[in-house]
Wavefront OBJ file of the C-alpha trace (Angstrom):
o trace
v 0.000 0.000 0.000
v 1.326 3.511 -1.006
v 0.918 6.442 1.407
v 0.736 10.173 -0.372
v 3.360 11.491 2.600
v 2.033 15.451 1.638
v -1.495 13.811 2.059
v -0.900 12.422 5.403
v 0.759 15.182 6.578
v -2.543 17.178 5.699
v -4.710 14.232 7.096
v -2.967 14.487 10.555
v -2.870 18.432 10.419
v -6.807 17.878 10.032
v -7.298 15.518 12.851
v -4.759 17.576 15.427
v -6.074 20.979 15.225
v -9.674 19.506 17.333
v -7.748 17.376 19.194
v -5.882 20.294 20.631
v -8.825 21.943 21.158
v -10.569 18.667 23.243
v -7.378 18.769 24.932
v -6.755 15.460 24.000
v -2.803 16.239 22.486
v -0.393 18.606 24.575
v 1.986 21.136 23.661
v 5.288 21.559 25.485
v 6.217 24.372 25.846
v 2.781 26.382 25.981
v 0.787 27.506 28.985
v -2.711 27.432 26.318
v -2.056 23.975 25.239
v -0.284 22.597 28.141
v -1.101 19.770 30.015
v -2.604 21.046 33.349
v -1.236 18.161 35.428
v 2.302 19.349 34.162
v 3.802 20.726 37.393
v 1.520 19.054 40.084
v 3.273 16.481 42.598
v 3.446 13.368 41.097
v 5.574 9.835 40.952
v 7.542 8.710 44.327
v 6.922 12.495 45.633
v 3.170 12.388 45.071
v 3.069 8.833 46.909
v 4.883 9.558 50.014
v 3.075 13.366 50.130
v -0.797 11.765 49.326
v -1.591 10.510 53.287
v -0.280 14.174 54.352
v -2.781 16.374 51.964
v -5.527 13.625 52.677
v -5.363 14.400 56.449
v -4.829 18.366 56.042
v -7.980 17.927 53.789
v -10.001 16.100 55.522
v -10.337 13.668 52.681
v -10.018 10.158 51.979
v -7.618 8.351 48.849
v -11.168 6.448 48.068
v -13.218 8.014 46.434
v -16.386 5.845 47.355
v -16.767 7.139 51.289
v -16.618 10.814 49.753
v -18.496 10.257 46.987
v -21.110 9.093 49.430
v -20.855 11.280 52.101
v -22.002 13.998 49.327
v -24.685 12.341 47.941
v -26.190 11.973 50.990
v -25.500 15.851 52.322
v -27.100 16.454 48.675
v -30.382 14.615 49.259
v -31.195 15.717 52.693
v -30.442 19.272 51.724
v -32.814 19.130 48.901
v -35.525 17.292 50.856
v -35.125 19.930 53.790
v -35.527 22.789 51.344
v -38.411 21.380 49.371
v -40.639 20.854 52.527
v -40.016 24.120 53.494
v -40.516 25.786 49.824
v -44.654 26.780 50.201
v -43.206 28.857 53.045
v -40.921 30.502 51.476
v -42.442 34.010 50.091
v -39.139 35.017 48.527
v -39.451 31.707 46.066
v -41.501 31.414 42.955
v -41.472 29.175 39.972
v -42.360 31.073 36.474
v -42.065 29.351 32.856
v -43.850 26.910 30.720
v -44.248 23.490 31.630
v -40.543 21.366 31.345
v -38.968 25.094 31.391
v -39.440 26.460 34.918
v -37.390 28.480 36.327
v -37.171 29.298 40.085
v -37.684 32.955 40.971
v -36.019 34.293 44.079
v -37.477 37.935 45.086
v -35.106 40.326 46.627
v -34.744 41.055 50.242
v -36.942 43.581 51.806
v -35.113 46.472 52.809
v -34.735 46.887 56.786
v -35.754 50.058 58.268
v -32.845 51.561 60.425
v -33.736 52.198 64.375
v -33.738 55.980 65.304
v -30.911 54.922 67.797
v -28.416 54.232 65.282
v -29.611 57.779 62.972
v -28.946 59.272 66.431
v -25.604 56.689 66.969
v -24.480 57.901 62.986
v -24.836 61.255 63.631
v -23.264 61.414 66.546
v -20.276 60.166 65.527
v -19.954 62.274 62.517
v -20.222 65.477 64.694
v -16.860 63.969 66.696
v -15.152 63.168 63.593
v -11.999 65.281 63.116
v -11.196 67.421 60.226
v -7.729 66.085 59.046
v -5.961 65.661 56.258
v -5.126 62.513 54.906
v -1.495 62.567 55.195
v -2.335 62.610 59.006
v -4.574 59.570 59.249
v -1.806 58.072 57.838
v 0.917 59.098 60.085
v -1.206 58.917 63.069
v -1.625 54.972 62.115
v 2.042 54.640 61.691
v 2.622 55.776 65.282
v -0.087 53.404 66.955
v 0.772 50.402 64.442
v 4.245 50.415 63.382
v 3.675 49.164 60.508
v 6.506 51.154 58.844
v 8.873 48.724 60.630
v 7.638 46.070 58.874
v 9.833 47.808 55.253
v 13.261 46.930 55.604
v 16.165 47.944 53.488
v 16.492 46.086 50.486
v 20.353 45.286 51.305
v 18.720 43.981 54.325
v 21.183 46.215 56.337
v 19.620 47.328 60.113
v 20.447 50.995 60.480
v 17.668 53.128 59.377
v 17.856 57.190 58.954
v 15.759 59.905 60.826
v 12.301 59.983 60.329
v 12.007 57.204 57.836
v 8.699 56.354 58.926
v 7.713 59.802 57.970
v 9.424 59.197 54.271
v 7.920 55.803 53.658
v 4.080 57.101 54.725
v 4.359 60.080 51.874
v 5.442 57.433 49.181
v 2.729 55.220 49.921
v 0.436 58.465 50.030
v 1.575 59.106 46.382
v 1.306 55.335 45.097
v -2.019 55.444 46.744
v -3.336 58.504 45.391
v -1.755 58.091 42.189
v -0.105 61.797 41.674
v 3.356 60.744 42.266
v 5.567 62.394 44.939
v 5.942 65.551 43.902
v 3.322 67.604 45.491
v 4.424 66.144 48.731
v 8.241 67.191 47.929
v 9.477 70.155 50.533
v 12.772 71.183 50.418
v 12.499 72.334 53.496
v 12.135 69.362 55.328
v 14.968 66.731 55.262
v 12.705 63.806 54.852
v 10.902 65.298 52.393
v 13.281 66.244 49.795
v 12.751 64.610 46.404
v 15.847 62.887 46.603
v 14.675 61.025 49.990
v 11.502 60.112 48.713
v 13.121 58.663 45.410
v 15.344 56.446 47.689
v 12.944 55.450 49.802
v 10.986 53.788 47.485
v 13.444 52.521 45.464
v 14.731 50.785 48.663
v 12.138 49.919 51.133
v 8.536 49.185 48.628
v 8.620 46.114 47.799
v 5.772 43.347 47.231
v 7.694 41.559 50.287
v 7.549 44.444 52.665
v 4.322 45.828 51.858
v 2.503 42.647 52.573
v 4.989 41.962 56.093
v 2.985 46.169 56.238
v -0.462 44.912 55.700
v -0.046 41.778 57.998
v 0.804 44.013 60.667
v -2.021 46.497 59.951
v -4.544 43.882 59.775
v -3.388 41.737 63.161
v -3.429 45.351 65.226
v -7.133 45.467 64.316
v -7.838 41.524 64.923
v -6.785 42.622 68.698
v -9.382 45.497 69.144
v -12.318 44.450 70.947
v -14.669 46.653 68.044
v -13.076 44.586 65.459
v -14.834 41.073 66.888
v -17.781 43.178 67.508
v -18.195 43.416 63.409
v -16.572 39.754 62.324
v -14.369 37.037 64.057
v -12.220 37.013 60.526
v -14.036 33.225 59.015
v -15.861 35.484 56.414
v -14.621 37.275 53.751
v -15.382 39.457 50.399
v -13.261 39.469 46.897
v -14.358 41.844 44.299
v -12.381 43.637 42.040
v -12.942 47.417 40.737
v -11.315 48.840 37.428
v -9.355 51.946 37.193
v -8.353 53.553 33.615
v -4.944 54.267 33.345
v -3.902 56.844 30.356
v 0.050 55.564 30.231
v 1.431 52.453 28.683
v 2.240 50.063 31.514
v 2.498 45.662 32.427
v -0.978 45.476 32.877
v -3.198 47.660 31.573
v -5.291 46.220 28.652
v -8.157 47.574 26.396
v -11.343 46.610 27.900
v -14.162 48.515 25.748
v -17.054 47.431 28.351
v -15.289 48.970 31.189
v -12.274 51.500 29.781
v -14.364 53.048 26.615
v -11.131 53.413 24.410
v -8.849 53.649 26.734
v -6.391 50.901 28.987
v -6.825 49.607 32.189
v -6.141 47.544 35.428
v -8.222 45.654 37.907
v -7.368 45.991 41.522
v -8.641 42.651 43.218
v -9.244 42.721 46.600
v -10.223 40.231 49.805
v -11.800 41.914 52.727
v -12.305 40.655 55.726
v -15.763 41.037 58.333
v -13.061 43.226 60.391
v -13.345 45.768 57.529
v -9.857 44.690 56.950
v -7.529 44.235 53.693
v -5.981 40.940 53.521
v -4.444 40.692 49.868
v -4.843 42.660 46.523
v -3.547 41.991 43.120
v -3.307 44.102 40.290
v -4.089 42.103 36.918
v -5.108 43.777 33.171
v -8.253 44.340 33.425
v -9.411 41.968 30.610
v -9.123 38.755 33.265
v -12.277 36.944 34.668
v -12.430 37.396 38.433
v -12.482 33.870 38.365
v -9.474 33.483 37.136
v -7.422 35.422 40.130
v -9.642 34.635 42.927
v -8.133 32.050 43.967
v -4.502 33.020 44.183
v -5.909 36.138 46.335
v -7.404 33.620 48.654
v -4.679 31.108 48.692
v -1.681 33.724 48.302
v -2.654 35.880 51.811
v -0.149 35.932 54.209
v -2.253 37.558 57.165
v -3.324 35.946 60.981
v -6.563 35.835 59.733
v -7.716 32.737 57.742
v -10.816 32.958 56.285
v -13.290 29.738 55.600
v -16.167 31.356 54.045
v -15.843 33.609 50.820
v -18.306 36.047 49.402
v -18.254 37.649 45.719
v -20.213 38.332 42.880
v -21.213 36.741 39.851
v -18.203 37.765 38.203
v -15.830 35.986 39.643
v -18.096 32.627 39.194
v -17.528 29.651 37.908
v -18.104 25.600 38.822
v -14.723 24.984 38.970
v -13.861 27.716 41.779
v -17.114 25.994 43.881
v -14.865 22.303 42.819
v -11.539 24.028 43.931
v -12.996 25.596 47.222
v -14.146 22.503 48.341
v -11.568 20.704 47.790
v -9.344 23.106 49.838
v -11.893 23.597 52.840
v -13.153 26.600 52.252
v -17.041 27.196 51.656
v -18.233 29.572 48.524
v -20.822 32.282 48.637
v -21.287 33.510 44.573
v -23.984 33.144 42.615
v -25.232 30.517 39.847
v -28.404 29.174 38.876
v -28.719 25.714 37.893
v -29.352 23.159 40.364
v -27.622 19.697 40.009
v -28.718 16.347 41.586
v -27.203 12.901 41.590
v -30.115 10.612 42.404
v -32.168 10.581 38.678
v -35.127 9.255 40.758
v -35.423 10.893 43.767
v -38.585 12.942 44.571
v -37.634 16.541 45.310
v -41.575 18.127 45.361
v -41.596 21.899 43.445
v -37.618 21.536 43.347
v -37.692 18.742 40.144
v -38.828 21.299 38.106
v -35.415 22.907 37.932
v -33.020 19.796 39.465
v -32.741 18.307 35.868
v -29.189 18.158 35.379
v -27.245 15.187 36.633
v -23.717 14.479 38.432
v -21.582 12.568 37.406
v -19.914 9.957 40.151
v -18.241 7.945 37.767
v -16.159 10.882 36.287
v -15.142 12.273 39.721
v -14.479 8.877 41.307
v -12.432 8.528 37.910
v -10.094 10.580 38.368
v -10.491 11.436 41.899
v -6.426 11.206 42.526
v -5.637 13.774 40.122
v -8.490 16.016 42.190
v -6.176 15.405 45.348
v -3.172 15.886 43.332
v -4.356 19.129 42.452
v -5.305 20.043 46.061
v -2.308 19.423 47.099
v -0.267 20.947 44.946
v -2.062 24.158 45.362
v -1.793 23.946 49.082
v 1.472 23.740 48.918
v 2.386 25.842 46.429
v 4.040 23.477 43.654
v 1.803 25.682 41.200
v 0.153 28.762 40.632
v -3.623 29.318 41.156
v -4.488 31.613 38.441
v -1.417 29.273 35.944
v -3.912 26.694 37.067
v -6.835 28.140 36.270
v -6.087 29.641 32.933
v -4.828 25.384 32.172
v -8.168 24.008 32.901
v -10.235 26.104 30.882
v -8.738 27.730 27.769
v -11.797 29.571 26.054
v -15.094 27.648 26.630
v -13.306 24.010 26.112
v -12.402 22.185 29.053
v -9.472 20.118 29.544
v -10.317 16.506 30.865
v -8.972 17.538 34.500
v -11.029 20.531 34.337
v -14.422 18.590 33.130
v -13.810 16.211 36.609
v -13.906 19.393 38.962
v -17.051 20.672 36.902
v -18.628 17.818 38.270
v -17.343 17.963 41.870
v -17.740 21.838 42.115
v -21.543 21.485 40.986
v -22.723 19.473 44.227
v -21.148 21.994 46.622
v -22.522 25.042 44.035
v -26.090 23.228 44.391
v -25.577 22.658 48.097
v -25.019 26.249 48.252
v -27.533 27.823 45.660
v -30.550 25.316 48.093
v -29.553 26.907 51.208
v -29.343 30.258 49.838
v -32.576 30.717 49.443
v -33.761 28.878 52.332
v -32.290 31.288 54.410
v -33.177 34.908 54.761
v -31.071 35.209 57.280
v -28.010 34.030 55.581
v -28.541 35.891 52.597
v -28.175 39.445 54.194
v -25.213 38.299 55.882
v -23.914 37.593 52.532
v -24.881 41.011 51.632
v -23.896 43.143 54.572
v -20.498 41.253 53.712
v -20.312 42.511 50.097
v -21.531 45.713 50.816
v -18.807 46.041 53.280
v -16.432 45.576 50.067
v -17.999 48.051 48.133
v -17.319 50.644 50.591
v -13.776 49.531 50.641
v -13.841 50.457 46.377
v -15.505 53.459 47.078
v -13.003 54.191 49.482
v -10.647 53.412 46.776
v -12.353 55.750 43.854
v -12.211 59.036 46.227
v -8.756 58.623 47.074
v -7.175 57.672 43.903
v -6.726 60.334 41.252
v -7.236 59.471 37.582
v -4.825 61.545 35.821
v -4.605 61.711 31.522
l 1 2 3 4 5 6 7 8 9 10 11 12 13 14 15 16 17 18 19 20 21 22 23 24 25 26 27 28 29 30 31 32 33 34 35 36 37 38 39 40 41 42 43 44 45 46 47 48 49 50 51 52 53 54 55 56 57 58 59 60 61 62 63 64 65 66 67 68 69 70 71 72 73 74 75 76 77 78 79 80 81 82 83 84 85 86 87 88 89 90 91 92 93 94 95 96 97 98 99 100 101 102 103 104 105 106 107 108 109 110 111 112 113 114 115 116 117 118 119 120 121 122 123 124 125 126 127 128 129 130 131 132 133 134 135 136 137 138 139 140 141 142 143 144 145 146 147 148 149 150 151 152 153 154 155 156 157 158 159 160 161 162 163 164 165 166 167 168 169 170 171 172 173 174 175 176 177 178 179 180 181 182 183 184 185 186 187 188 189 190 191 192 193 194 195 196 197 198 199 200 201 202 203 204 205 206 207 208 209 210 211 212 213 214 215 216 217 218 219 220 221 222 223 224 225 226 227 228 229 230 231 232 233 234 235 236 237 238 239 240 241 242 243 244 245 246 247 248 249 250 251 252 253 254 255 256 257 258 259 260 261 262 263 264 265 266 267 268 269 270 271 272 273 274 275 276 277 278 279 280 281 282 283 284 285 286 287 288 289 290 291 292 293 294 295 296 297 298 299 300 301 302 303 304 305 306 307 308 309 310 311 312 313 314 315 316 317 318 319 320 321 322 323 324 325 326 327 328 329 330 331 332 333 334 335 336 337 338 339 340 341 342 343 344 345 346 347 348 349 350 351 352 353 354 355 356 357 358 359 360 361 362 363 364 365 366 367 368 369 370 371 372 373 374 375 376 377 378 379 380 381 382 383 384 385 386 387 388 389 390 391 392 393 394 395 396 397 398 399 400 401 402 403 404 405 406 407 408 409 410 411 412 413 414 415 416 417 418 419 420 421 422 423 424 425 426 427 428 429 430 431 432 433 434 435 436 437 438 439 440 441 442 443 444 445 446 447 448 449
């Protein structure tokens, strides 16, 4: 038998384009086409690490006890909301018959007590008129969080009034007009030289996040703080800023920078009104994609379980990777999952018409762990990770297996969601606690062209 060799070459051309796409080939070296699982622990290192991340997890190496325990979570949750749905004035069903869709109203707004007008105003009359430079020095003095930027020849000695230096740069970085309108030549720590070598030699990522720590674990030991959150709960949202010069990150985003370039500044906050981590990323990236790594990348006291955000930064896979990790998910999604085809639901099996699948997840539940693990302890990057898994709208087989896992815990969450009132405006009061943090943000910040 004769083979045409140019129309073979053509033939497998034809056949490899889609099977890059299925993620069924691999291309080395390429972060699009690259095998996910490239870079996780594996061989005689995965072996000996496996019992380790199963204990620090919580899990087990069989999948069948897991697999199990979820199922059954899943039912009970789903018969506990359904006999509780008639009651539920917040939940309708609308739609033609096989097409419903379940309805939930939005919260009543609460009517504030005239003690806390009174309390608000109150406090606003006592408020001091300062200037922001002095907040910031004024926190400097009761924190000393200034200490926390060392030289970056990691020499000991440090000059007169440093602390006085360091707080204007940050001031500029912060407010985005650059140092000089805080530049006085009459003051030695103010000179434009000083400022110039202060931040050339003290900001750093490294010693602004030792700063932040430092910040946020003087306010985890006021008595005010634990009055608003114990630190378990937290928010991540991101806000866009539109920067007019050509820089690492900003991108052309028409639906939020018109013509222009911008950046995203993701943030966690904590229930202490607290910053733990923030990442600036062009501001063309899912929130998705970097939530994650500002979860797991935090280097504060306060560990957060629970985690709060919009839609945007939703996705099955981030409900799949939370769980796997321990921590609990509070976004938003609407379909509803089951894994029982024939179990009896009531009003709920109108919309529970999608299925699980065990098989898949038990499947490849080693390379879930794997995964875990690696993340945990840092053998790869969260958002390298996430951009691996899901290149476009095609998943890559690894990436299909957490879809499956995420959409129990996403269901688990969506049912009790809407059972609970009470829960909801917690989520809420949460979020709206990072919005003021943005608007926060948006006054301070000066947007310069």
């Amino acid at each position: 038998m004769t083979v045409d060799p140019r129309a073979y070459t053509f033939c497998v051309l034809d056949r490899l384009r889609p099977a890059l796409k299925r993620r069924d080939v691999f291309v080395t070296p390429s972060w699009q086409y690259a095998d996910p699982r490239k870079g996780l622990l594996s061989g005689d290192e995965w072996e000996a690490t496996r019992p380790i991340i199963c204990r620090a997890l919580g899990y087990s190496a069989d999948p069948k006890p897991v697999l199990e325990e979820l199922r059954q979570e899943l039912d009970v949750t789903y018969r506990k909301v359904s006999a509780r749905l008639t009651d539920n004035p917040y939940v309708r069903f609308e739609g033609s018959p096989g097409k419903e869709e379940l309805i939930l109203s939005p919260l009543d707004k609460l009517d504030e007590p005239d003690s806390l007008v009174t309390l608000r105003l109150e406090v606003k009359k006592r408020m001091p008129l300062v200037d922001l430079p002095e907040i910031l020095l004024e926190i400097a003095a009761y924190t000393g969080f200034t200490e926390a930027f060392t030289h970056i020849s990691e020499k000991s000695a440090r000059v007169a009034d440093l602390d006085v230096s360091l707080c204007a740069v940050l001031l500029s970085e912060a407010c985005n007009t650059g140092i000089e309108p805080l530049v006085n030549d009459d003051l030695p720590y103010l000179r434009q030289d000083r400022l110039v070598w202060a931040n050339q030699n003290y900001i750093r990522d490294e010693t602004l996040v030792a700063a932040n720590a430092r910040l946020v674990s003087t306010q985890n030991a006021l008595a005010l703080a634990h009055a608003w959150g114990g630190g378990e709960v937290a928010s991540a949202d991101g806000m866009r800023f539109v920067v007019p010069v050509k820089t690492l990150h900003a991108k052309a985003n028409p639906k939020y920078f018109g013509t222009g370039r911008g950046v995203m500044y993701y943030n966690l906050v904590s229930d202490q009104f607290t910053g733990l981590h923030a990442i600036t990323v062009p501001g063309t990236l899912r929130d998705s994609l970097i939530l994650l790594s500002v979860v797991l990348e935090q280097e504060t006291e306060l560990q957060p379980t629970q985690i709060m955000t919009d839609t945007g930064a939703y996705s099955d896979a981030v409900f799949g990777l939370f769980r796997l990790l321990g921590y609990r998910s509070a976004i938003g999604g609407t379909r509803f999952w089951r894994i029982d085809r024939e179990a009896d639901y009531g009003l709920l099996n109108y919309v529970a018409r999608q299925r699980v699948n065990l098989e898949r997840i038990a499947l490849h539940w080693d390379d879930l762990l794997r995964l875990a693990g690696s993340l945990k302890l840092g053998h790869v990057s969260p958002t390298n990770i996430m951009r691996a898994l899901q290149v476009g709208d095609r998943q890559t087989p690894l990436g299909k297996v957490l879809l499956e896992f995420g959409r129990i815990d996403k269901t688990l969450h969506v049912l009790n969601y809407i059972d609970d009132e009470e829960g909801r405006r917690a989520i809420l009061t949460q979020l709206n606690r990072g919005e003021g943090r943005h608007g926060l943000g948006r006054t301070v910040f000066r947007q310069t062209r």
